[in-house]
N, C-alpha and C positions, 0 to 999 in steps of 0.2 A: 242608513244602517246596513243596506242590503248590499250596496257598495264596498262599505266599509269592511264586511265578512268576507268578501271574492279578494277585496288589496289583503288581506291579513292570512290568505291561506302562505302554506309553507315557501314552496318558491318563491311566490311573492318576494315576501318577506326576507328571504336571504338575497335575496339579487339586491333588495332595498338598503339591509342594512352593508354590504358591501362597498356597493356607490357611496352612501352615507361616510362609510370610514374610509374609503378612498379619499373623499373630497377631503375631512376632517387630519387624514394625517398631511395633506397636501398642505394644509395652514400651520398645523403646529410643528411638524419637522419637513421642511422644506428640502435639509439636506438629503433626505432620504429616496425624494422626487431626482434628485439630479443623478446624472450618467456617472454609472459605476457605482452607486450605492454609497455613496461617501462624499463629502464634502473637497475632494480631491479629486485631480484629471489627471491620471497617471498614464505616461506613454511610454516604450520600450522602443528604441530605435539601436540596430545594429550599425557597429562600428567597423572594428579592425580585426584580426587574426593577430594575437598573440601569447605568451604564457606568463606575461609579467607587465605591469604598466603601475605608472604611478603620476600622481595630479601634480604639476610643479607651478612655481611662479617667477619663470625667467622672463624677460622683458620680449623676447623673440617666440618664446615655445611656452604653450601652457599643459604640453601631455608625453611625458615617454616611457617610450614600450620596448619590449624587450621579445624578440623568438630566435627562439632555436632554427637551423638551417642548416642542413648537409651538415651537420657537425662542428657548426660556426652558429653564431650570436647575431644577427643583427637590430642593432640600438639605432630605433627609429625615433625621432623628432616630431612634434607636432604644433600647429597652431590652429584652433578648432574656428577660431575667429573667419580665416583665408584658405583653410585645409592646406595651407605650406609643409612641405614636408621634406625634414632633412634624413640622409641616413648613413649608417658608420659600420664596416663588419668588421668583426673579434673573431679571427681564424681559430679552429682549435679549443673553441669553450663551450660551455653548456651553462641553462641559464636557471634555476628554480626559486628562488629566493623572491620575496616580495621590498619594492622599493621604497623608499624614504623620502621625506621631503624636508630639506633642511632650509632653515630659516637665512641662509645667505643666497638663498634662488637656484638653489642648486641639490643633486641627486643623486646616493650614490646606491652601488648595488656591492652584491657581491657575485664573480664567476669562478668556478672551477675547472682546470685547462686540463687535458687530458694525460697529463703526469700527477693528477691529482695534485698541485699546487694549486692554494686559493689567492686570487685575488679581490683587491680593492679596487673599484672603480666608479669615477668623482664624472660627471653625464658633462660638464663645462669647467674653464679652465679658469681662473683670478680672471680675466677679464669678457668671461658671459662668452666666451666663442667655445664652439663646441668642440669636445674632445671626441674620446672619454680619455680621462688622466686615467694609467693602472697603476695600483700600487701593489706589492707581493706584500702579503701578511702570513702565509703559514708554508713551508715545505712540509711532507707529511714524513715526517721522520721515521713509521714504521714500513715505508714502501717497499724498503730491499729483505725488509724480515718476511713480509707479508708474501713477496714475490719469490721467494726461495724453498727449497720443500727440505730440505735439512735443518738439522739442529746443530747448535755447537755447545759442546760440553767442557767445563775447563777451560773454555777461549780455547781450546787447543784440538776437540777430536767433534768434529763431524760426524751425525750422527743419521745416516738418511734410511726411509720409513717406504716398503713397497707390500704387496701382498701377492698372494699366490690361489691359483686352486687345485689343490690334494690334500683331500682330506684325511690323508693317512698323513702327515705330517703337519704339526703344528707352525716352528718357523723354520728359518735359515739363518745363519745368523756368517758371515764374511768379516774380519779383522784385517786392515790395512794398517800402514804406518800412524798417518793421524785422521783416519775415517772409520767408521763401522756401518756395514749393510746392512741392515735387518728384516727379512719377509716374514711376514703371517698371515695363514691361511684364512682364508676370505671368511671362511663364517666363525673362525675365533676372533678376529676382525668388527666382525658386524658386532657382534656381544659384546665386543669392550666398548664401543661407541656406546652401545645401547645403556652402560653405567653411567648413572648420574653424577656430576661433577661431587656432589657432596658424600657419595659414597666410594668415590674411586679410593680412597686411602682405605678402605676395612674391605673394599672389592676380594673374595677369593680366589677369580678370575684374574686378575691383576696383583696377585701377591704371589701366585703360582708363577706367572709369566716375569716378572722382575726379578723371583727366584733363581730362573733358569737362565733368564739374558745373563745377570751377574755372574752365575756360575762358571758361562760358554764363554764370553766374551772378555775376560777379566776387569769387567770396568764397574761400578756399582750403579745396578738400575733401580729409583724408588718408583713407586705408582705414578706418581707426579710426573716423574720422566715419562712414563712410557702414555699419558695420556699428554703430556705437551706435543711429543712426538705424532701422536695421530691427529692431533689439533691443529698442528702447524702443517701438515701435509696436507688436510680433507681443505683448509684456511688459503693456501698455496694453488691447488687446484682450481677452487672457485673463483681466487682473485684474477689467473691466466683465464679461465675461460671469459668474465665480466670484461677485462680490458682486451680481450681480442673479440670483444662483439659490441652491439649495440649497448648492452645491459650498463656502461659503464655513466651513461646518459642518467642513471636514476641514483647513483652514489652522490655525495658529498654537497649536500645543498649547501649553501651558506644565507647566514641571516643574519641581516643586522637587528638585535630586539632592543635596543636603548640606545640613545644618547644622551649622554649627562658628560660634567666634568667630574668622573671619577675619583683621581687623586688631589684634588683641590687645586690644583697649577694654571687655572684661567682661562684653558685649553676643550672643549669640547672633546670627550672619548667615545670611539664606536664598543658596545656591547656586541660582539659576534658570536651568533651557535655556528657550528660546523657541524654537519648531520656524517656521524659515522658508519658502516656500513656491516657486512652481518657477522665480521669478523676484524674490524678494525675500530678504535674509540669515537665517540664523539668529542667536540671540543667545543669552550668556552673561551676566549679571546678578547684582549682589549687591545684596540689599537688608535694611539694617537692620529690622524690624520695632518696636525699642524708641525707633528714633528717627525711624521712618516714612520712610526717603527713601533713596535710592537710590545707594549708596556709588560705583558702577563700571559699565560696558558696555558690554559689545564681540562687535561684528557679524563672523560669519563665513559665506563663502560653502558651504563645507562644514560640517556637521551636528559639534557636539561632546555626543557622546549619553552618553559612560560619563566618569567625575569619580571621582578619589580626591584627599582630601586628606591633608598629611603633612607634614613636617618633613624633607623627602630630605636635605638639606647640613647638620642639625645646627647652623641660626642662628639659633633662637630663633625664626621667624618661619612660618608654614605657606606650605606651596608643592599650587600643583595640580596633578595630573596628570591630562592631558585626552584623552582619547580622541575623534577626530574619523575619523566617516565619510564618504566621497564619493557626494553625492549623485547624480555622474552630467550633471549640470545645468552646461554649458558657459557660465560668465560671462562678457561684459569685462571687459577690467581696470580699464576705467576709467568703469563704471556708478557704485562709490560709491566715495568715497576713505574708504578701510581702511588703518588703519598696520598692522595682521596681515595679510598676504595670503597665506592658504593657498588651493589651487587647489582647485575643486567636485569634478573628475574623480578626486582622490588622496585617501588618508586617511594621517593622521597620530597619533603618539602626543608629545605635548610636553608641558615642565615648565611653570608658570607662575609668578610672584611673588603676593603678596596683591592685588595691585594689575590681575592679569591679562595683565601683559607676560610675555612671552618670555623665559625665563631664558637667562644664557650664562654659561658655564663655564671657566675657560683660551681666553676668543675665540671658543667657539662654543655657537652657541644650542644648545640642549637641546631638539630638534627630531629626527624619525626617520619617516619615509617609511617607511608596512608595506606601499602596494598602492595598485590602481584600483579604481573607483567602491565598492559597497557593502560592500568589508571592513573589518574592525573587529577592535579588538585586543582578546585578555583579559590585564591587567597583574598585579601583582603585585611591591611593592616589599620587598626585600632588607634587613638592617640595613645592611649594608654604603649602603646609597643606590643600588646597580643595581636594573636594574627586567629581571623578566620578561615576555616580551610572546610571543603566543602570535596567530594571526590566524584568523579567522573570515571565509569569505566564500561564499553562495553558489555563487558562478559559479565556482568552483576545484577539483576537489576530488585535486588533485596532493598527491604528500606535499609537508610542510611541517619546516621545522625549529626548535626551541624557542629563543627568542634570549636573551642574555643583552646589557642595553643600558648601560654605564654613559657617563653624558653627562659624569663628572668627567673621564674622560681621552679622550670623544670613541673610543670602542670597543665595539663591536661580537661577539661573540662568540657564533658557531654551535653548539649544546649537540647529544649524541648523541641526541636524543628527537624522532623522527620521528612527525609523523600527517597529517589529512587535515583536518578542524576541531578546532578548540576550543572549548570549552565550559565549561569552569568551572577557574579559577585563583586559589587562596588559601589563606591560612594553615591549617594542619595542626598545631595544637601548637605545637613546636619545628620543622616540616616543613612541603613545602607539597604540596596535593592538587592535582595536573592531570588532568582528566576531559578526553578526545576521542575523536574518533569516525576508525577506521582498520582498511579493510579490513575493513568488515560487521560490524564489534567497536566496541561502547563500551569504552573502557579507562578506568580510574581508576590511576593512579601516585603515587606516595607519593614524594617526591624530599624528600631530608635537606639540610642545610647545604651540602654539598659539592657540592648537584646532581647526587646518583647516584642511582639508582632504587633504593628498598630493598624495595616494593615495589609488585606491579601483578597489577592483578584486572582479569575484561574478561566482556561477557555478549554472546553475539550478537543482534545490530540487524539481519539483512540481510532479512530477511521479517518486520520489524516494523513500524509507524510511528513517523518520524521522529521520535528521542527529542531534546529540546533545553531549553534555559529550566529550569536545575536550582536548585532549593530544598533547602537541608538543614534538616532538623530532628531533635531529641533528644527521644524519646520512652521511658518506661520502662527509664532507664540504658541505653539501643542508640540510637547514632545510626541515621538514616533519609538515604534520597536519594529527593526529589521529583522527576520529572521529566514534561513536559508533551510529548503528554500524559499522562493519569493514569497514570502508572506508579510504582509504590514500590518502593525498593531498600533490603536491610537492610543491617547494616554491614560484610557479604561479599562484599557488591556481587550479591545473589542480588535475581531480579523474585520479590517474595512477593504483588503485589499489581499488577492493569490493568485498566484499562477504559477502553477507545479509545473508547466514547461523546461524551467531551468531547475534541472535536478540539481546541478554542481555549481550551484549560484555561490560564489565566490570571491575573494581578494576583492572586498567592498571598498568604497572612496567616495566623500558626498563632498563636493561643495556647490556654493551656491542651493539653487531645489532640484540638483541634480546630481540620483545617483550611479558610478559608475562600477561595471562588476564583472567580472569572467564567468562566461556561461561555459561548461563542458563537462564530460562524464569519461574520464581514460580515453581522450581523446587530445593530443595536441598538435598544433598550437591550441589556444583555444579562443571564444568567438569574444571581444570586447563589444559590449553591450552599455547602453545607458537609458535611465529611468529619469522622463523628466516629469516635474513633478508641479500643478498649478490647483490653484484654489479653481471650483469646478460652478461654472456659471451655465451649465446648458442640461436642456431638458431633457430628463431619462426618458425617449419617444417609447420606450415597450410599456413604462408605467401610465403616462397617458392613452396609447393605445389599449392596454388593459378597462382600464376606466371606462371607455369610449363604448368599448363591446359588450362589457357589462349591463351598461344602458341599453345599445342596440338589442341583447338578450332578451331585458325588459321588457321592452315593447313591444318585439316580437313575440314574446311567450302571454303576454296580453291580448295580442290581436289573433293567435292563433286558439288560446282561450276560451274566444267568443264563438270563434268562425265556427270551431269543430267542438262544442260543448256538448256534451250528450244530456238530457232531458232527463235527470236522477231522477227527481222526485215522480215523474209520469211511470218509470220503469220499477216493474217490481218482480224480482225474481230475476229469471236469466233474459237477455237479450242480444240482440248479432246489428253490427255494425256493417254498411256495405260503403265504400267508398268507389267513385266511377271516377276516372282521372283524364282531361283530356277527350272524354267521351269514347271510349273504347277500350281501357284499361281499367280493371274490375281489381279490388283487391276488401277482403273481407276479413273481421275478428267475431268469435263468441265469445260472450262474458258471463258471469251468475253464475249459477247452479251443476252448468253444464262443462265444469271446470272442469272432469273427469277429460271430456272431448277437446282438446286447445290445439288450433290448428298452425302447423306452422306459418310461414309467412305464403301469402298465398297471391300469384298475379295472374289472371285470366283475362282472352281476348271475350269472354261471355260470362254471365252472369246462372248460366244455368246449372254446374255444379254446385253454387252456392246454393241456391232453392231445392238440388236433390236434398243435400246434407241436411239441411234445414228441416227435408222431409224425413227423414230417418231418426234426426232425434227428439224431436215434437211431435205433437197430437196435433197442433196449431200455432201459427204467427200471425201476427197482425203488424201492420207497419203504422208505428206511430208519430214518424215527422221524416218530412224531406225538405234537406236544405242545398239550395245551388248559388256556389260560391267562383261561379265563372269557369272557370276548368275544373274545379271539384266539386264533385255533388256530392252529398252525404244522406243515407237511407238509416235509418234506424227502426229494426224489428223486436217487438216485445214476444216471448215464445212460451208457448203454454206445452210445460211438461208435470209429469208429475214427482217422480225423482231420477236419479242417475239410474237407478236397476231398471227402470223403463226403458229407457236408452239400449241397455244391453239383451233385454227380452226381446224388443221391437229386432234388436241387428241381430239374434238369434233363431229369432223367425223366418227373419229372410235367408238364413244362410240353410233354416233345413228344405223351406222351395228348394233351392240351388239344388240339393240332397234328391229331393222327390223329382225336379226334372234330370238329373243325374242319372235316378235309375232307369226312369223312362228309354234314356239315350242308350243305356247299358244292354236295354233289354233289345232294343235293336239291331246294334251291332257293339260286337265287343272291341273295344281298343283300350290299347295301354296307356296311351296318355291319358285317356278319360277315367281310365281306374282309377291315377296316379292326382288326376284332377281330385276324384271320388273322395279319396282318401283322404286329402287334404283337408278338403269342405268338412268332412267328418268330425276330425281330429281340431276344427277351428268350433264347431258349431260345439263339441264337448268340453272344450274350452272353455267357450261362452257361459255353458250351463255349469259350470264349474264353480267360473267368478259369481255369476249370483249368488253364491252364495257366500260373498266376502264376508257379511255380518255375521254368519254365524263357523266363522273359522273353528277348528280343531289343531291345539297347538302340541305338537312335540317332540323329542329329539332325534332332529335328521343329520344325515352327514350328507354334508352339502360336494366332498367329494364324490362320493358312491353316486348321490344324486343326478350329480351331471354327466359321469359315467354311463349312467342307466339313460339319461335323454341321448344322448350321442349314439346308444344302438339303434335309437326308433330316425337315426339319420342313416344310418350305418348301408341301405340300400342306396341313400339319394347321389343323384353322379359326382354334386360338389363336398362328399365326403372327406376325402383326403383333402381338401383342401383347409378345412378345420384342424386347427394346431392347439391342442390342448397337452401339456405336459405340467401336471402339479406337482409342486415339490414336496407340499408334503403327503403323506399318507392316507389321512383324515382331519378334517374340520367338521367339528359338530355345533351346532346352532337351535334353537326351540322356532320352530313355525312350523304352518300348517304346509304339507309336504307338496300336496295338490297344487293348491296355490303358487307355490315358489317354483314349482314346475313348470309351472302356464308360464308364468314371468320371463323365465329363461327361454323356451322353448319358444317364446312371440319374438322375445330380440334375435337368436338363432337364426329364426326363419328370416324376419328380418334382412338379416346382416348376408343371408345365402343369397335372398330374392333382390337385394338394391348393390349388391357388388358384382363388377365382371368377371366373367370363367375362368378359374386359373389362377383369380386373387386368393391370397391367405386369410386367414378370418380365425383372430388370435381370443383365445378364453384366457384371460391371467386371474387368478387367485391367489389375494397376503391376507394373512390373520395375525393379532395381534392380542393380546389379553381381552379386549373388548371389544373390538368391532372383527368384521368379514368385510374385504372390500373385493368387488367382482367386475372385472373390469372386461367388454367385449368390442373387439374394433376390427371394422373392416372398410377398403375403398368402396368410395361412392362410384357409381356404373354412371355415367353423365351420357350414356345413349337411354336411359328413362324416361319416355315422352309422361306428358303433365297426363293423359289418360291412362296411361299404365301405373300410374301412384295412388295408393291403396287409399283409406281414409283416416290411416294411421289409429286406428283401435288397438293395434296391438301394443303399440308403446303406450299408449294413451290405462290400457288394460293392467298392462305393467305396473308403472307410478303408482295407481292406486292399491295393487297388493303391495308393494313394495312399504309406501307411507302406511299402510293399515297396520304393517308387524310396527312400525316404528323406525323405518328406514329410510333410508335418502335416496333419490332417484337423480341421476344428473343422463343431459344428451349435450352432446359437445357435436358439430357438424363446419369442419373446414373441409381438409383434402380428404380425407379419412372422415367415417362416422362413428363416433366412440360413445358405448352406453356403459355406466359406471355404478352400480347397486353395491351401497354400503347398509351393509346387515348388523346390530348392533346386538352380542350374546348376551 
């Protein structure tokens, strides 16, 4: 039984039941023991440099990539098999678009050459030998309006746009045969820019100045005019600066986003975006590849980035569904003539025909406003032909509600499923999976037929990085969730796997258990990377290591247990421990009663300041067991006192001797150190008599500013005065304690803090109050020329703590490079 009480104390017992559950999860989740916390061996191996690649299945190449180069393309080749490597340069292109992988072994991309013409380009030719075939698919038909800083009026009169600065006149206005000059001054200028496109027509600023042009010039100028005019000059200059510098590198991506056989003809069609720029459209584009030429095209001022196609109405015929974001980028209306006119500043979700028009339904287009500038929908269509549309948008992050949009009867419908983004929307089965992000939670929702949630998993995100861009894939019969950055989710929706290294984790590609991705952050090329991916058969060595030490702890804290057990039951009241090390290394603790006295850590070449101390706060000890454990021997003394205030009588005593041979010395001969000794011994010994009398404190309201004010004069002679930096910020702090007392307190760490730093250190008083507590904070360097005979036997800190705890206060000693005492006074 006596056993049984020593194995059940606390540590014991937690060391026990740890090993215990170590072993026990070792049996039931095995996966949890293996390397990397997951039942997968994930490895990151660097590849190539580049900013486009794509996985293909030619008989010769299983990889090509695509980088930028001095202002050329090079379409490099690859076989991962043999590291073969072919390669092709495209003078004069730039490359941003992500590649395709088309089921004849073959891969095409899109470039744009630096007349801003896009092309088509096919990576092998009909018979597998490598190209690339180009094919042209767009001339940018706005280049020479875009490039010109004039306007033409009537086809007939040029109309060019400069400014001035004098601001004593408005403009200028020059009349030629078929041109007109027009200046205005720079900051009437600025102010018409600064009109919003939708108020330029009722602008007074702009009714005044078309006023006056018509007048001057005889020709009629509306609002419209005179803001085409500043639009197509400010439009003019940005386009000459971008194409005579690098800038022209980040225009006109192109993308291929589908392939389907569009217009039913047998024929495979490329779906092309063409990324516009901040004053020219984007485009949408279908191009035959089998019959090289360009079926359809249509220019939009806002961005149509996401494309599903589909059969929504069940006529035989594929419709598109276009997701358009806002780029923010305020147009005229009447820069280009558009038969679609969706506005820059809004995004939109709309059906389309094969043909790229506008579907309408029972009289109305199939058209749906989700937001301003850069949100974006995730869709998802229904059998039924409704579509769900979910919104995505930086700059919002309000909840949001899941819509439910059919455009057959022109309705609209608010679902119970609130978040904050979306992020991924699509088929599930016979269900669909909604992933977003709400309230510091990734959620994933399973929503059925009916639109009910049947189920929802969620991982917290709120002190993660920004998880977004999700990939799924199916790996060893368990689906996975990719998300960027590197994060893996199994299919509990649990993170088995990260690594925020790759902030810009990227243009994802998995086949086989291998996945491939672009690591970079605004930086290109960028670095081609791949994750391979194995079922994980090898042992997590830090979780067996853990285990191992665990045990070793055990034993060790068992055997050290026995060796050094102190003899409770024999000891009663206070007692002191001496430990001998090595046989010439002393180091000693007191324990019990004499708590008041706790010495810091203490190492001696002798044992005989331990037996002073021992004399000063006892009447008697007696040693009641010695144990010799080959290098350590351990002494244990039982100590006969009768309370703490004996203690302090006893070391009051001795300090008025000091007093009584002081004067003796005094009366001899006079000197000033021995005054200065005098005075001290005095001022310790009233101290002393002071604190005896802790139990019977007198409590009442002090200002603890004033207070330490008034201790600071009785330093005010001592030579490390200036050295003490006291500046409170406030005024007064008032507190209830006994005044005496709180003075000893301070005045012992002072001295302290004067007598164990070197000359010339600072020795800082800080003072914050707060509604309820005083916190007193004093710090000074430790003087490391302090021989172990010159340290005190620390009563004053020791004297401290206990007035301190008596009001009800906290006492903290902090001692690294600095020595910091911290009394927190509670009002």
């Amino acid at each position: 039984m006596k056993i049984l009480k020593k194995f059940m104390q606390p540590v014991n017992l937690l060391l026990v039941i740890l090993i215990i559950a170590g072993f026990t999860v070792g049996l039931l989740r095995p996966d949890w023991v293996l390397e990397g916390k997951t039942a997968l061996n994930i490895q990151i191996e660097k590849r190539h440099y580049c900013n486009s690649f794509s996985l293909i299945d030619n008989p010769n190449y299983d990889m090509l990539m695509l980088a930028n180069s001095a202002g050329n393309v090079d379409v490099l080749y690859q076989n991962q098999n043999n590291d073969h490597f072919a390669q092709r340069e495209l003078s004069n292109y730039k490359v941003y678009s992500h590649l395709i992988e088309r089921i004849d072994n073959n891969a095409w991309f899109c470039l744009i050459n630096r007349d801003l013409n896009s092309y088509l380009f096919k990576a092998f030719d009909d018979e597998g030998n490598i190209g690339p075939i180009k094919y042209l698919i767009q001339e940018d038909p706005w280049k020479s309006n875009l490039l010109r800083s004039y306007s033409v009026f009537d086809d007939t009169i040029k109309v060019n746009l400069s400014s001035f600065e004098d601001p004593d006149k408005t403009y200028i206005i020059d009349v030629f045969n078929d041109s007109i000059s027009i200046s205005i001054e720079k900051d009437l200028l600025n102010n018409l820019i600064s009109v919003p496109i939708n108020q330029v027509e009722f602008s007074p600023i702009y009714c005044d100045l078309s006023s006056e042009l018509t007048e001057n010039s005889g020709r009629n100028f509306t609002n419209q005019d005179i803001y085409r005019l500043i639009a197509e000059k400010r439009r003019a200059s940005w386009y000459k600066d971008s194409l005579n510098s690098d800038r022209w590198k980040t225009l006109f991506n192109g993308t291929i986003l589908e392939v389907c056989d569009i217009d039913n003809d047998g024929d495979d069609d490329f779906i092309i975006y063409i990324d516009g720029s901040r004053f020219a459209p984007s485009y949408l584009l279908c191009y035959n590849p089998t019959k090289e030429r360009v079926l359809w095209e249509k220019p939009f001022y806002c961005s149509p980035k996401r494309l599903k196609v589909t059969d929504i109405d069940n006529d035989g015929f594929l419709e598109m569904i276009v997701v358009f974001y806002a780029n923010g980028i305020e147009c005229s209306a009447d820069w280009f003539d558009f038969d679609i006119r969706l506005e820059s500043t809004k995004s939109y979700v709309a059906v389309f025909d094969n043909n790229c028009q506008i579907k309408s339904y029972n009289g109305h287009e199939a058209l749906l406003e989700t937001g301003n500038f850069t949100t974006y929908s995730e869709i998802q269509v229904l059998p039924s032909g409704k579509i769900l549309t979910a919104i995505t948008t930086d700059y919002d992050d309000s909840l949001k509600n899941l819509l439910l949009v059919d455009f057959f009867s022109n309705r609209i419908d608010t679902l119970d499923i609130t978040y904050q983004q979306a992020e991924h929307l699509q088929e599930f089965g016979e269900n669909i999976e909604f992933i977003y992000k709400k309230e510091g939670k990734l959620t994933k929702d399973i929503i059925n037929s009916d639109l009910a949630v049947i189920n929802s998993v969620s991982i917290d995100i709120e002190n993660r990085t920004n998880l977004k861009y999700i990939t799924k894939f199916t790996l060893f019969d368990k689906e996975y969730t990719l998300l960027r950055p590197c994060n893996v989710l199994d299919d509990k929706f649990n993170l088995i796997y990260q690594n925020e290294e790759f902030l810009s984790f990227h243009n994802i590609q998995i086949k086989d258990n291998i996945i491939y991705f672009l690591d970079g952050y605004k930086e290109k090329p960028y670095l081609l990377k791949k994750m391979t991916i194995n079922e994980n058969h090898q042992i997590n060595s830090l979780y067996i290591e853990i285990w191992l030490i665990l045990i070793l702890i055990l034993i060790t804290y068992r055997l050290t247990s026995i060796f050094f057990r102190i003899p409770q039951k024999e000891v009663d009241g206070s007692y002191a421990v001496l430990y001998r090390f090595a046989g010439f290394l002393y180091n000693w603790r007191i324990f019990g009663k004499t708590s008041v006295y706790t010495q810091p850590v203490v190492m001696s070449m002798s044992p005989k300041r331990f037996h002073d101390i021992m004399k000063d706060i006892c009447e008697n000890y007696q040693l009641l067991t010695s144990r010799n454990l080959g290098l350590v021997q351990l002494s244990v003394y039982k100590l006969f006192i009768g309370n703490e205030m004996h203690i302090i009588q006893r070391i009051a005593h001795d300090i008025k001797n000091q007093v009584h041979l002081a004067n003796l010395k005094l009366g001899e001969n006079s000197d000033g150190d021995l005054e200065e000794s005098m005075r001290m011994i005095f001022d310790k010994s009233a101290m002393l008599s002071d604190f005896s009398r802790i139990n019977l404190m007198q409590k009442t309201e002090i200002d603890l500013i004033c207070l330490i004010d008034t201790i600071l004069i009785k330093f005010s002679s001592h030579k490390r005065y200036n050295d003490i930096l006291w500046e409170p910020e406030e005024a007064a702090i008032k507190i209830t304690a006994d005044e005496n007392l709180i003075q000893i307190a301070i005045i012992n760490i002072l001295k302290n803090a004067i007598d164990y730093s070197p000359d010339d250190s600072q020795i800082a008083i800080i003072i914050n109050a707060d509604k309820s507590s005083v916190n007193i904070n004093i710090t000074n360097q430790i003087n490391p020329d302090i021989t172990e005979t010159q340290k005190g036997s620390g009563i004053g800190l020791m004297a401290t703590e206990k007035i301190i705890t008596a009001h009800g206060g906290e006492f903290r000693f902090q001692k690294t490079d600095n020595a910091t005492v911290e009394i927190i006074l509670y009002k």
